[in-house]
PyMOL Python script that loads the backbone (N, CA, C, O; Angstrom):
from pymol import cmd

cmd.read_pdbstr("""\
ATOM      1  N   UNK A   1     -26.068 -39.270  -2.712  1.00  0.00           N
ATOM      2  CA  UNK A   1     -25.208 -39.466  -3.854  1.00  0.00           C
ATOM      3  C   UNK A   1     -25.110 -38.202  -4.703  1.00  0.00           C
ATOM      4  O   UNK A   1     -23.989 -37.874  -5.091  1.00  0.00           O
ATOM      5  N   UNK A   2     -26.284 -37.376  -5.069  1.00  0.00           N
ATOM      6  CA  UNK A   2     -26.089 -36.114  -5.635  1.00  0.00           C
ATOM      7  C   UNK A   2     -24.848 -35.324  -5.112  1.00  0.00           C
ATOM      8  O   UNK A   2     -23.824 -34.903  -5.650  1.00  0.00           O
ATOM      9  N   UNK A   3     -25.449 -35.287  -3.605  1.00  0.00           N
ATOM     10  CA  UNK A   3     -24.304 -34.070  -2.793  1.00  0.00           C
ATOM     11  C   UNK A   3     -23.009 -34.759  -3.321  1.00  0.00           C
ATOM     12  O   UNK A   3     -22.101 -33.967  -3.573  1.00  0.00           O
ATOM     13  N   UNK A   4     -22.749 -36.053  -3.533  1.00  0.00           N
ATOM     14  CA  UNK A   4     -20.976 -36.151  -3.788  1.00  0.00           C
ATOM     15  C   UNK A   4     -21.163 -35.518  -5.464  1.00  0.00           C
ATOM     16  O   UNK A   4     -20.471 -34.548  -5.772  1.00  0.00           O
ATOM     17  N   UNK A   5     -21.844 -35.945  -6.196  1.00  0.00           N
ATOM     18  CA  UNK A   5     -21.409 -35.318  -7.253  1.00  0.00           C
ATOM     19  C   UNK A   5     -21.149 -34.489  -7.366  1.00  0.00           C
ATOM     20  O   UNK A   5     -20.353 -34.196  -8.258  1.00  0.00           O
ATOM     21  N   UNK A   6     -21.664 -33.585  -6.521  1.00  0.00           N
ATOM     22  CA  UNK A   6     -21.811 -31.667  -6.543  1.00  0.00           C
ATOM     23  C   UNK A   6     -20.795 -31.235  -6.273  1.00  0.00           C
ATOM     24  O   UNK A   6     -20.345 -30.119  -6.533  1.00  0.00           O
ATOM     25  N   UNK A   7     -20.308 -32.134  -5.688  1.00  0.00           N
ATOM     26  CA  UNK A   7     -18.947 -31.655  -4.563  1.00  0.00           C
ATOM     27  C   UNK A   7     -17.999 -31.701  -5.613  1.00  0.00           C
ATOM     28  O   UNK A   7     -17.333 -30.733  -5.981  1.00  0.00           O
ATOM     29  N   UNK A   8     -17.933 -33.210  -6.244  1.00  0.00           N
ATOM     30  CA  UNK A   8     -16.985 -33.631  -7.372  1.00  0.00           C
ATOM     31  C   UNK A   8     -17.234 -32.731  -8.255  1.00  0.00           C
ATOM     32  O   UNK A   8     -16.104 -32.541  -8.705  1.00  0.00           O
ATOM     33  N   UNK A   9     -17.946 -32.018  -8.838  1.00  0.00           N
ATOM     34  CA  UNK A   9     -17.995 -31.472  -9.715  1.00  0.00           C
ATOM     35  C   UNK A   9     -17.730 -30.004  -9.897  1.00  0.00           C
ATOM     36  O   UNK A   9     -17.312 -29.385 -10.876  1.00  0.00           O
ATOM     37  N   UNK A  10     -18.294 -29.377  -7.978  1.00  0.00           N
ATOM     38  CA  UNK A  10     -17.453 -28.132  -7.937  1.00  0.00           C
ATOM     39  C   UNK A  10     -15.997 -28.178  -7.767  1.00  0.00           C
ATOM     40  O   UNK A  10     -15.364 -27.263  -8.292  1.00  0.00           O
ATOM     41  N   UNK A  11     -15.043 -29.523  -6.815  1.00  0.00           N
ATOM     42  CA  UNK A  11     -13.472 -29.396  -6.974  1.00  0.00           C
ATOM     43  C   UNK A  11     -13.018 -29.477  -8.579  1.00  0.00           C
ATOM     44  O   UNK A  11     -12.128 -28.861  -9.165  1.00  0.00           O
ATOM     45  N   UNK A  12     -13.901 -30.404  -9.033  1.00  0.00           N
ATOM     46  CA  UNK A  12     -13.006 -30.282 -10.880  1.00  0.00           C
ATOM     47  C   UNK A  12     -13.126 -29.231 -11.414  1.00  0.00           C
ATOM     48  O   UNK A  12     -12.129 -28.803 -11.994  1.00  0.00           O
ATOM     49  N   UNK A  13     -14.453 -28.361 -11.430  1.00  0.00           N
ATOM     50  CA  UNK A  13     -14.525 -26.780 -11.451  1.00  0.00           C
ATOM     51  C   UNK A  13     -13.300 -26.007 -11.018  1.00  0.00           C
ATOM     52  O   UNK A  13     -12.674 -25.229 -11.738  1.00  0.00           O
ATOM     53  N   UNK A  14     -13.034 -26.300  -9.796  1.00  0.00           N
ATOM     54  CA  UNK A  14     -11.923 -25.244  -9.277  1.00  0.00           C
ATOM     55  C   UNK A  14     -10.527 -25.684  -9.835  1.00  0.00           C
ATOM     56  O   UNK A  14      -9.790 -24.861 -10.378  1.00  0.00           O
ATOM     57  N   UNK A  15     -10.216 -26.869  -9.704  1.00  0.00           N
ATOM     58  CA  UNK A  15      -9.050 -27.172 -10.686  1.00  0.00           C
ATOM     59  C   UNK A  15      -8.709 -26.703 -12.054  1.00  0.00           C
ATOM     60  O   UNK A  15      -7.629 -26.331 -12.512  1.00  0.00           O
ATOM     61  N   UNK A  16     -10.084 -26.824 -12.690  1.00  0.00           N
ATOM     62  CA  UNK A  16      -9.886 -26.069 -14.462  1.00  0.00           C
ATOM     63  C   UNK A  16     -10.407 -24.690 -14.649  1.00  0.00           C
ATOM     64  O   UNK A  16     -10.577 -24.379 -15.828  1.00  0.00           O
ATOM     65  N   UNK A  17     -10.710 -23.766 -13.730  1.00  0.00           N
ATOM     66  CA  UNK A  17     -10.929 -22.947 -13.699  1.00  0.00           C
ATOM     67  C   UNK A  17     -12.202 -22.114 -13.983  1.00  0.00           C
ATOM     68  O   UNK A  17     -12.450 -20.924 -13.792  1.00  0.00           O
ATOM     69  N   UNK A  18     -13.059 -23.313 -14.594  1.00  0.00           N
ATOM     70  CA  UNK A  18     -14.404 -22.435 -14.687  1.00  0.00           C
ATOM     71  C   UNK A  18     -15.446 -23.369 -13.335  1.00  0.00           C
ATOM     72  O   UNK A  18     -15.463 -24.409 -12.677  1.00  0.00           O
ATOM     73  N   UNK A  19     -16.113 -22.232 -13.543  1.00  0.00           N
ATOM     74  CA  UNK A  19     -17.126 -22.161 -12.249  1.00  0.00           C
ATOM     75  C   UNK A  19     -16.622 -21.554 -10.950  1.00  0.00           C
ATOM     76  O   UNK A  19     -17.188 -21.956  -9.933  1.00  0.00           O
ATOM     77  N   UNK A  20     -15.680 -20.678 -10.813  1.00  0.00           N
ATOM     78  CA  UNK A  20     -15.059 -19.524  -9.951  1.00  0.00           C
ATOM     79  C   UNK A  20     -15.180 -18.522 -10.956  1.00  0.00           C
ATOM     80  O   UNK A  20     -14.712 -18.487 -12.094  1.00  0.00           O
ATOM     81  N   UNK A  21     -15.978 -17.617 -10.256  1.00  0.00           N
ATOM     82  CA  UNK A  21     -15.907 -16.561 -10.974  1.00  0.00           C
ATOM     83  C   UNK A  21     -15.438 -15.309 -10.505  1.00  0.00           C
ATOM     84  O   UNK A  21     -15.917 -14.236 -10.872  1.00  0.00           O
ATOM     85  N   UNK A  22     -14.534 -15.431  -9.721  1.00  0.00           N
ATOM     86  CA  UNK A  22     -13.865 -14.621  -8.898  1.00  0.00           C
ATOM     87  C   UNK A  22     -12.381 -14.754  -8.813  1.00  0.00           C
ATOM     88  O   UNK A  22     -11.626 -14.022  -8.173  1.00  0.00           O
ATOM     89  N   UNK A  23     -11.985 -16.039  -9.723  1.00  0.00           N
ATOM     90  CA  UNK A  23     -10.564 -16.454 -10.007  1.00  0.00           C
ATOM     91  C   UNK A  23      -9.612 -15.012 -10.139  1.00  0.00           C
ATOM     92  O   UNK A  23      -8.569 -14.747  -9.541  1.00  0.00           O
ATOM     93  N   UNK A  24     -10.336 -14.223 -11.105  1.00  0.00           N
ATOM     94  CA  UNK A  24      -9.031 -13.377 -11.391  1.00  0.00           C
ATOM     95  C   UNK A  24      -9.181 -12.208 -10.939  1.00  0.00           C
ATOM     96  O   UNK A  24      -9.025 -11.222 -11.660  1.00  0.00           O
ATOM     97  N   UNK A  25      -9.572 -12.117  -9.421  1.00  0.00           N
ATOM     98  CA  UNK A  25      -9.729 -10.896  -8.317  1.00  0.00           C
ATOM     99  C   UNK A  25      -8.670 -10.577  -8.444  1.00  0.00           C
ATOM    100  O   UNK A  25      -8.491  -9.545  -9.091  1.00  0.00           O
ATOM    101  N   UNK A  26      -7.456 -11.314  -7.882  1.00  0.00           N
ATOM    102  CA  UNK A  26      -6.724 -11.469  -7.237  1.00  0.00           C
ATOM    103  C   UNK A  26      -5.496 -10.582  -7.733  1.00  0.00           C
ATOM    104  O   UNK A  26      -4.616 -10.109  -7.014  1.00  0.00           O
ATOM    105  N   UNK A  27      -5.627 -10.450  -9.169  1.00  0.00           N
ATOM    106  CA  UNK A  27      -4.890  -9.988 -10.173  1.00  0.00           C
ATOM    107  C   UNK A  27      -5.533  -9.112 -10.730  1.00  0.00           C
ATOM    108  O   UNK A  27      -4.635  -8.582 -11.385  1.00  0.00           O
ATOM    109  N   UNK A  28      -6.581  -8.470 -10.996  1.00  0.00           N
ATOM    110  CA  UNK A  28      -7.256  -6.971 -10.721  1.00  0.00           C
ATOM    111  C   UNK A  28      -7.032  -6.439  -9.097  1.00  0.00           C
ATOM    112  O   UNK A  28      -7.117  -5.212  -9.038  1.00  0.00           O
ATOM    113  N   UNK A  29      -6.841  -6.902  -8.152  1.00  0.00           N
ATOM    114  CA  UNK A  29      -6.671  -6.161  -7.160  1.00  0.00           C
ATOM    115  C   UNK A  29      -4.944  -5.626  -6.849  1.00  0.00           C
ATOM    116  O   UNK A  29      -4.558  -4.602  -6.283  1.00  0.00           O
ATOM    117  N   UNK A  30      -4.156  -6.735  -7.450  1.00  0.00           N
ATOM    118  CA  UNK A  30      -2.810  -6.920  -7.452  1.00  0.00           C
ATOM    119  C   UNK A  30      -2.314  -5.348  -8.366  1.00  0.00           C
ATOM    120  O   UNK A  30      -1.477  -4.520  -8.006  1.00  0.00           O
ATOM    121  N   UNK A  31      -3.184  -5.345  -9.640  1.00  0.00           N
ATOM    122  CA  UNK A  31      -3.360  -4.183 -10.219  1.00  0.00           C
ATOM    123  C   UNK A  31      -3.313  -2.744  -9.375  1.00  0.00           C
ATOM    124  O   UNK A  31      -2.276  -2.128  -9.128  1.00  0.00           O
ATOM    125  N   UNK A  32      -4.668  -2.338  -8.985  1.00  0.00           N
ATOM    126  CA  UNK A  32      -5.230  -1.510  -8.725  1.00  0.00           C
ATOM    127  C   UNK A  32      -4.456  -0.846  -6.613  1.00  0.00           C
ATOM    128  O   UNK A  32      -4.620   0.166  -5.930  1.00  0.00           O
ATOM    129  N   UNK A  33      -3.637  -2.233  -6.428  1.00  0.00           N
ATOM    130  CA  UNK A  33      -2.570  -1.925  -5.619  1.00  0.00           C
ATOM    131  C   UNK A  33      -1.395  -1.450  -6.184  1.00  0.00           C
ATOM    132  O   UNK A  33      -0.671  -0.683  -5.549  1.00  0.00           O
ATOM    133  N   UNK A  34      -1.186  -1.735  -7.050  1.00  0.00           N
ATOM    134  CA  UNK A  34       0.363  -1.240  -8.335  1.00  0.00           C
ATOM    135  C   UNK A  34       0.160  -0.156  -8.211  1.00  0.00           C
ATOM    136  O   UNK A  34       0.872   0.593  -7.542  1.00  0.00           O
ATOM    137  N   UNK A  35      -1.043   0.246  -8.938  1.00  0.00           N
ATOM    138  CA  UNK A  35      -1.847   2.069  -9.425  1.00  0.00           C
ATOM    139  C   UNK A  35      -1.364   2.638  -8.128  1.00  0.00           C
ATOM    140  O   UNK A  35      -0.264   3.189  -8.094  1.00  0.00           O
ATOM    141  N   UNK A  36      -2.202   2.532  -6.925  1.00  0.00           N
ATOM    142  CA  UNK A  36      -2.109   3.716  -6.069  1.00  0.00           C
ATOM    143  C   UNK A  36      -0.915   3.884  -5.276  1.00  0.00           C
ATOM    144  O   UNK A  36      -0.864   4.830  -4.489  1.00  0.00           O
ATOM    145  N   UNK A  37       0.304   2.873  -5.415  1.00  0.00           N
ATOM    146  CA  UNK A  37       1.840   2.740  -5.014  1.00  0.00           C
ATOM    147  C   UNK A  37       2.499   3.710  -5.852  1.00  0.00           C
ATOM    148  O   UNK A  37       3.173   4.630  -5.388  1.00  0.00           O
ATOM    149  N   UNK A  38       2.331   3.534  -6.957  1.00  0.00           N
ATOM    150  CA  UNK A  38       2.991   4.394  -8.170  1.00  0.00           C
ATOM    151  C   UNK A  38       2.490   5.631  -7.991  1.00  0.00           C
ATOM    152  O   UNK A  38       3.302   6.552  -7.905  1.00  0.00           O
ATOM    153  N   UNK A  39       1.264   5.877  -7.911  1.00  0.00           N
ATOM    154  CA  UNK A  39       0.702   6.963  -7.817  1.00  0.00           C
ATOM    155  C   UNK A  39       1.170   7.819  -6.369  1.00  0.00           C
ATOM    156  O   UNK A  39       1.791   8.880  -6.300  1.00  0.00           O
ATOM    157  N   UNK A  40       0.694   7.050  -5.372  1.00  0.00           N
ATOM    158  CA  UNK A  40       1.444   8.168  -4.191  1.00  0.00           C
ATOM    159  C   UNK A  40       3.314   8.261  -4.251  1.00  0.00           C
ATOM    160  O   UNK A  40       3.995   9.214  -3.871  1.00  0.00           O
ATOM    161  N   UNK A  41       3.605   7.487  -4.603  1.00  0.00           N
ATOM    162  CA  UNK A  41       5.414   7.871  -5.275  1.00  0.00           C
ATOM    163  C   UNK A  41       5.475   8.684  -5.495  1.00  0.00           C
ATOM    164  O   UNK A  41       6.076   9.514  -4.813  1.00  0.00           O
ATOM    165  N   UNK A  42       4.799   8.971  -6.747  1.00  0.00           N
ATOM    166  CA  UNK A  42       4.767  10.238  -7.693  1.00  0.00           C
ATOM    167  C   UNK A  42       4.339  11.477  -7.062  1.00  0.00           C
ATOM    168  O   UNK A  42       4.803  12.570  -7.388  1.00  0.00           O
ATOM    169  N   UNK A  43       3.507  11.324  -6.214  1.00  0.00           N
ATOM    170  CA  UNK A  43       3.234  12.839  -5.123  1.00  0.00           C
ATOM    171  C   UNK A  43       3.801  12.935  -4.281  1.00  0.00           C
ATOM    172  O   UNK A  43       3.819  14.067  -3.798  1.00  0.00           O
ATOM    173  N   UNK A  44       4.655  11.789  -3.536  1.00  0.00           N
ATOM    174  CA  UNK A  44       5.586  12.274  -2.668  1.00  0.00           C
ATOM    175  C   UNK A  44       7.345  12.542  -3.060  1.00  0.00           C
ATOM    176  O   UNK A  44       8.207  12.789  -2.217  1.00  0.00           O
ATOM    177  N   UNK A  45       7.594  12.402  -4.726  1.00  0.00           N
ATOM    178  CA  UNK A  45       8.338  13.413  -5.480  1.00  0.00           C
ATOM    179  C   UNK A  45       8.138  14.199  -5.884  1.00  0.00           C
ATOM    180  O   UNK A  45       8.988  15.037  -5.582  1.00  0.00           O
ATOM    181  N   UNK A  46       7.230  14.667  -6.668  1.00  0.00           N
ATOM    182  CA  UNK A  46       6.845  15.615  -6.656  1.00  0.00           C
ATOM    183  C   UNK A  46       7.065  16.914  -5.488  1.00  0.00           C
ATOM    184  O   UNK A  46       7.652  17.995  -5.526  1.00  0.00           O
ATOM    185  N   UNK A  47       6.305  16.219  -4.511  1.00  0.00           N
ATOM    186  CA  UNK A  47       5.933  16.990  -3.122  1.00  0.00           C
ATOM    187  C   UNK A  47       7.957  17.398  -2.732  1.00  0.00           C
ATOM    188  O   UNK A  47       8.298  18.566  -2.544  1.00  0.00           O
ATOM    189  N   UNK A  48       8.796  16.458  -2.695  1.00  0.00           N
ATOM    190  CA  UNK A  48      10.027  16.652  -2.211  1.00  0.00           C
ATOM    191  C   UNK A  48      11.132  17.237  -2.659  1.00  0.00           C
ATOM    192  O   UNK A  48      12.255  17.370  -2.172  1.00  0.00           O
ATOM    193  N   UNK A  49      10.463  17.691  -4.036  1.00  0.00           N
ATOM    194  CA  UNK A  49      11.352  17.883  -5.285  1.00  0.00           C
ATOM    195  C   UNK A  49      11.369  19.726  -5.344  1.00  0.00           C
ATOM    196  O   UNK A  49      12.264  20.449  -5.783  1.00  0.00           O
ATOM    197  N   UNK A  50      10.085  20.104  -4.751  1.00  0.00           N
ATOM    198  CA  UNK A  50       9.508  21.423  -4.291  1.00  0.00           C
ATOM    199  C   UNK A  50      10.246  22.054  -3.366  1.00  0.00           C
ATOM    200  O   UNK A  50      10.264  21.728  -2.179  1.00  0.00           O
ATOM    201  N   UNK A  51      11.111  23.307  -4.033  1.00  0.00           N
ATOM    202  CA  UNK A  51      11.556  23.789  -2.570  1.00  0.00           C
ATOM    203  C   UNK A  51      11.088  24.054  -1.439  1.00  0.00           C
ATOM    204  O   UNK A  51      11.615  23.746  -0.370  1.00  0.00           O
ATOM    205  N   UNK A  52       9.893  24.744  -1.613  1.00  0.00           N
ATOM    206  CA  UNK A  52       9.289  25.491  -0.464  1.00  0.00           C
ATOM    207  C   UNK A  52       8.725  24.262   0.773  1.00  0.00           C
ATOM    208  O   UNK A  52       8.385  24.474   1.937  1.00  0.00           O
ATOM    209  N   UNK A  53       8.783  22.968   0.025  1.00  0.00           N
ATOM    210  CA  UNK A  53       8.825  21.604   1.153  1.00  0.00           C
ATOM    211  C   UNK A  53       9.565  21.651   1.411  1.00  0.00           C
ATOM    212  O   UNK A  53       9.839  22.231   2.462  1.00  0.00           O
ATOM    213  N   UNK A  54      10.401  21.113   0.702  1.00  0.00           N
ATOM    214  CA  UNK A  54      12.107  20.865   1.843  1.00  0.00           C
ATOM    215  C   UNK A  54      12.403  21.708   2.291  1.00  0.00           C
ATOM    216  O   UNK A  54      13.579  21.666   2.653  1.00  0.00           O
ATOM    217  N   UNK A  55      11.720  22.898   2.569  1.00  0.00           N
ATOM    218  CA  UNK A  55      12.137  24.088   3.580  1.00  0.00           C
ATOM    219  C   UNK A  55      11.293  23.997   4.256  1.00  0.00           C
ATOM    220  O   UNK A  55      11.655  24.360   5.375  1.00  0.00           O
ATOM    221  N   UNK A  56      10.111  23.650   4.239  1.00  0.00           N
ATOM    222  CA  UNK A  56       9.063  23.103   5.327  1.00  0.00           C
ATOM    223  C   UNK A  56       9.558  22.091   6.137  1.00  0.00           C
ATOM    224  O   UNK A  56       9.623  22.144   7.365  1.00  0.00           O
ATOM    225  N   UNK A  57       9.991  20.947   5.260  1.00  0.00           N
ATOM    226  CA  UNK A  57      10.003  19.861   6.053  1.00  0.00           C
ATOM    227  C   UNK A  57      11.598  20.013   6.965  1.00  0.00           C
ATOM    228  O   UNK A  57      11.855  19.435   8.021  1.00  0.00           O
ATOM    229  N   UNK A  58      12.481  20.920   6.230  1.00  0.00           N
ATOM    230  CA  UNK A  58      13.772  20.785   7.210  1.00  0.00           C
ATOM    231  C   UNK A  58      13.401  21.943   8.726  1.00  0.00           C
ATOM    232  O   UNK A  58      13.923  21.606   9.788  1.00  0.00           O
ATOM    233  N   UNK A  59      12.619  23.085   8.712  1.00  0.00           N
ATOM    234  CA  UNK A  59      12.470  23.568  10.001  1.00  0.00           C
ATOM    235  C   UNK A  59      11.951  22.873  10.778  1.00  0.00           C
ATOM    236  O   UNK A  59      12.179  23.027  11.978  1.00  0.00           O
ATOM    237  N   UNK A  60      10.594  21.329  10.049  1.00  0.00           N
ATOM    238  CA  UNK A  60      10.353  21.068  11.250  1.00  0.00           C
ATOM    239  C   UNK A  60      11.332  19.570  11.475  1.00  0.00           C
ATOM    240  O   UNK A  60      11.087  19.016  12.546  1.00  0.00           O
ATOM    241  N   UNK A  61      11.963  19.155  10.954  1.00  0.00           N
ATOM    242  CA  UNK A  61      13.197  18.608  11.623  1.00  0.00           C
ATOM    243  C   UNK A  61      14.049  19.186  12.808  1.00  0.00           C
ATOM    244  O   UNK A  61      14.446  18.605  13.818  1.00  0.00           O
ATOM    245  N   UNK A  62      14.229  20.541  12.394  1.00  0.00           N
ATOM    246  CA  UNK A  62      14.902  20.908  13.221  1.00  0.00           C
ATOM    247  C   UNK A  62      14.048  21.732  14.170  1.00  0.00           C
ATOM    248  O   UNK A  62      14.806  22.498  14.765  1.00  0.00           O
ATOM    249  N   UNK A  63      13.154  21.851  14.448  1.00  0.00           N
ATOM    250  CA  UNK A  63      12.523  22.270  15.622  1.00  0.00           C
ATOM    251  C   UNK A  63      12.111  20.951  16.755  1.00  0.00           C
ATOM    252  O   UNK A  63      12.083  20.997  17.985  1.00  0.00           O
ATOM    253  N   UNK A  64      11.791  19.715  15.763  1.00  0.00           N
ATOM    254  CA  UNK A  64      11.686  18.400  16.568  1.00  0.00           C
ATOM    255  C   UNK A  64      13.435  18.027  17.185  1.00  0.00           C
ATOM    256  O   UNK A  64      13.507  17.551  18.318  1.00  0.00           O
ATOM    257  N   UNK A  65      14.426  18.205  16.594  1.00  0.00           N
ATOM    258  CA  UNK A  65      15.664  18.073  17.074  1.00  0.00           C
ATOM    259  C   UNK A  65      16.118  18.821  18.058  1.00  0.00           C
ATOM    260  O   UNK A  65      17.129  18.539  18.701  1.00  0.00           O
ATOM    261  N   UNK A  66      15.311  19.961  18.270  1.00  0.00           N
ATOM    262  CA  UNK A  66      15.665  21.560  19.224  1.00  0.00           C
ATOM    263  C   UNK A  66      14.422  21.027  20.267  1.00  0.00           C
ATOM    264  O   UNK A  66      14.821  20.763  21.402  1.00  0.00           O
ATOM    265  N   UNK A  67      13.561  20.916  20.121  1.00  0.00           N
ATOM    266  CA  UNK A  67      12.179  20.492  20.881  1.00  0.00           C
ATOM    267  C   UNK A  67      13.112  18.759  21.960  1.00  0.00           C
ATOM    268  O   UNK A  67      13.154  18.753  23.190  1.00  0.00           O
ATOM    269  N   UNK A  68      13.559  17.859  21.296  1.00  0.00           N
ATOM    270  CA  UNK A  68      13.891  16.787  21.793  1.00  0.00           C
ATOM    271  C   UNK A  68      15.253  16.797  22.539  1.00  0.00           C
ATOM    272  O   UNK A  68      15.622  15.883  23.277  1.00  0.00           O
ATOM    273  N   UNK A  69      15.966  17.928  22.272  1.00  0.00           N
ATOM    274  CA  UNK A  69      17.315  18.247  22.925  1.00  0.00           C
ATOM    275  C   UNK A  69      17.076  19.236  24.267  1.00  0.00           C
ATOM    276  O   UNK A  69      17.712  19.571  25.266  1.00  0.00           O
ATOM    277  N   UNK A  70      15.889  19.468  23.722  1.00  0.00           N
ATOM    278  CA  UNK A  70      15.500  20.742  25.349  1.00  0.00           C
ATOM    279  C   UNK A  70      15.043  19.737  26.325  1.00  0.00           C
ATOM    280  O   UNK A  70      15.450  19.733  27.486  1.00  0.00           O
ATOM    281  N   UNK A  71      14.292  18.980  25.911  1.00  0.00           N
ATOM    282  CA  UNK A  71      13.781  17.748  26.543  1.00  0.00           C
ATOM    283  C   UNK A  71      14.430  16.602  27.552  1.00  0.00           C
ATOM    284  O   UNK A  71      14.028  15.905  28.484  1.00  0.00           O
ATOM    285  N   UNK A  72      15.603  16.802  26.866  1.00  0.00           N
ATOM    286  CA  UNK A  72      16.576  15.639  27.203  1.00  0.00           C
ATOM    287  C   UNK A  72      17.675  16.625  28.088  1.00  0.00           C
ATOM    288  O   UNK A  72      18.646  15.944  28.416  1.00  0.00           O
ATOM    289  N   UNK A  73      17.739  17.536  28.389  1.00  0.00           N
ATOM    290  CA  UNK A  73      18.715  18.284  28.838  1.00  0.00           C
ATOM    291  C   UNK A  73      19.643  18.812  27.958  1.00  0.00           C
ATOM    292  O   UNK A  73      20.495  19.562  28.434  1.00  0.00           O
ATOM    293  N   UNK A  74      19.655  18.550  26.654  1.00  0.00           N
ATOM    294  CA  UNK A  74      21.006  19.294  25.851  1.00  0.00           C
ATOM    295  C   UNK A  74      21.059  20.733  25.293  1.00  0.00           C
ATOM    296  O   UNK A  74      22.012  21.214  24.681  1.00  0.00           O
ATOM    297  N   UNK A  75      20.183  21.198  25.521  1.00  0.00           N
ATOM    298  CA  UNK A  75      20.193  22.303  25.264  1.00  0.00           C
ATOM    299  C   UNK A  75      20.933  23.716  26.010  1.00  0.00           C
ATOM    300  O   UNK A  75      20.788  23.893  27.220  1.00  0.00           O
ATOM    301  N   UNK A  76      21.613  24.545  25.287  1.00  0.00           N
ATOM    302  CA  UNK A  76      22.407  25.135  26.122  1.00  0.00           C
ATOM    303  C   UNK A  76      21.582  26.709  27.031  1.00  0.00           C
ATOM    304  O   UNK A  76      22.231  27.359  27.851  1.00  0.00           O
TER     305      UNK A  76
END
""", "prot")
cmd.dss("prot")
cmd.show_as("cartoon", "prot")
cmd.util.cbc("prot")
cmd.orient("prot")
């Protein structure tokens, strides 16, 4: 008879919210996923906004486009 009480007494716990004490993980983690989304955004504008990247990143576009056309036969 105890064990049902226990039981009853931890589901009414979880319904009203005390006796989980881990209830509001869920929403500190929901957080601290926000943070590092926003945060790598911000370095990969940063990072794109930089000329000397987009001159990085367009040769190697176009060496993967020159690399994949030699590959394929298109190259003259």
């Amino acid at each position: 008879m105890k064990k049902l009480i226990n039981a009853i007494r931890r589901g009414w716990a979880t319904v009203t919210g005390h006796g989980d004490r881990e209830a509001g993980m869920a929403t500190a983690e929901y957080a601290v996923g926000t943070v590092a989304v926003i945060s790598f955004g911000g370095v990969l504008f940063k990072l794109i906004s930089d000329p000397v990247f987009r001159d990085l990143l367009w040769k190697l576009v176009q060496w993967l486009f020159n690399l994949i056309m030699g590959l394929i036969g298109g190259g003259a």
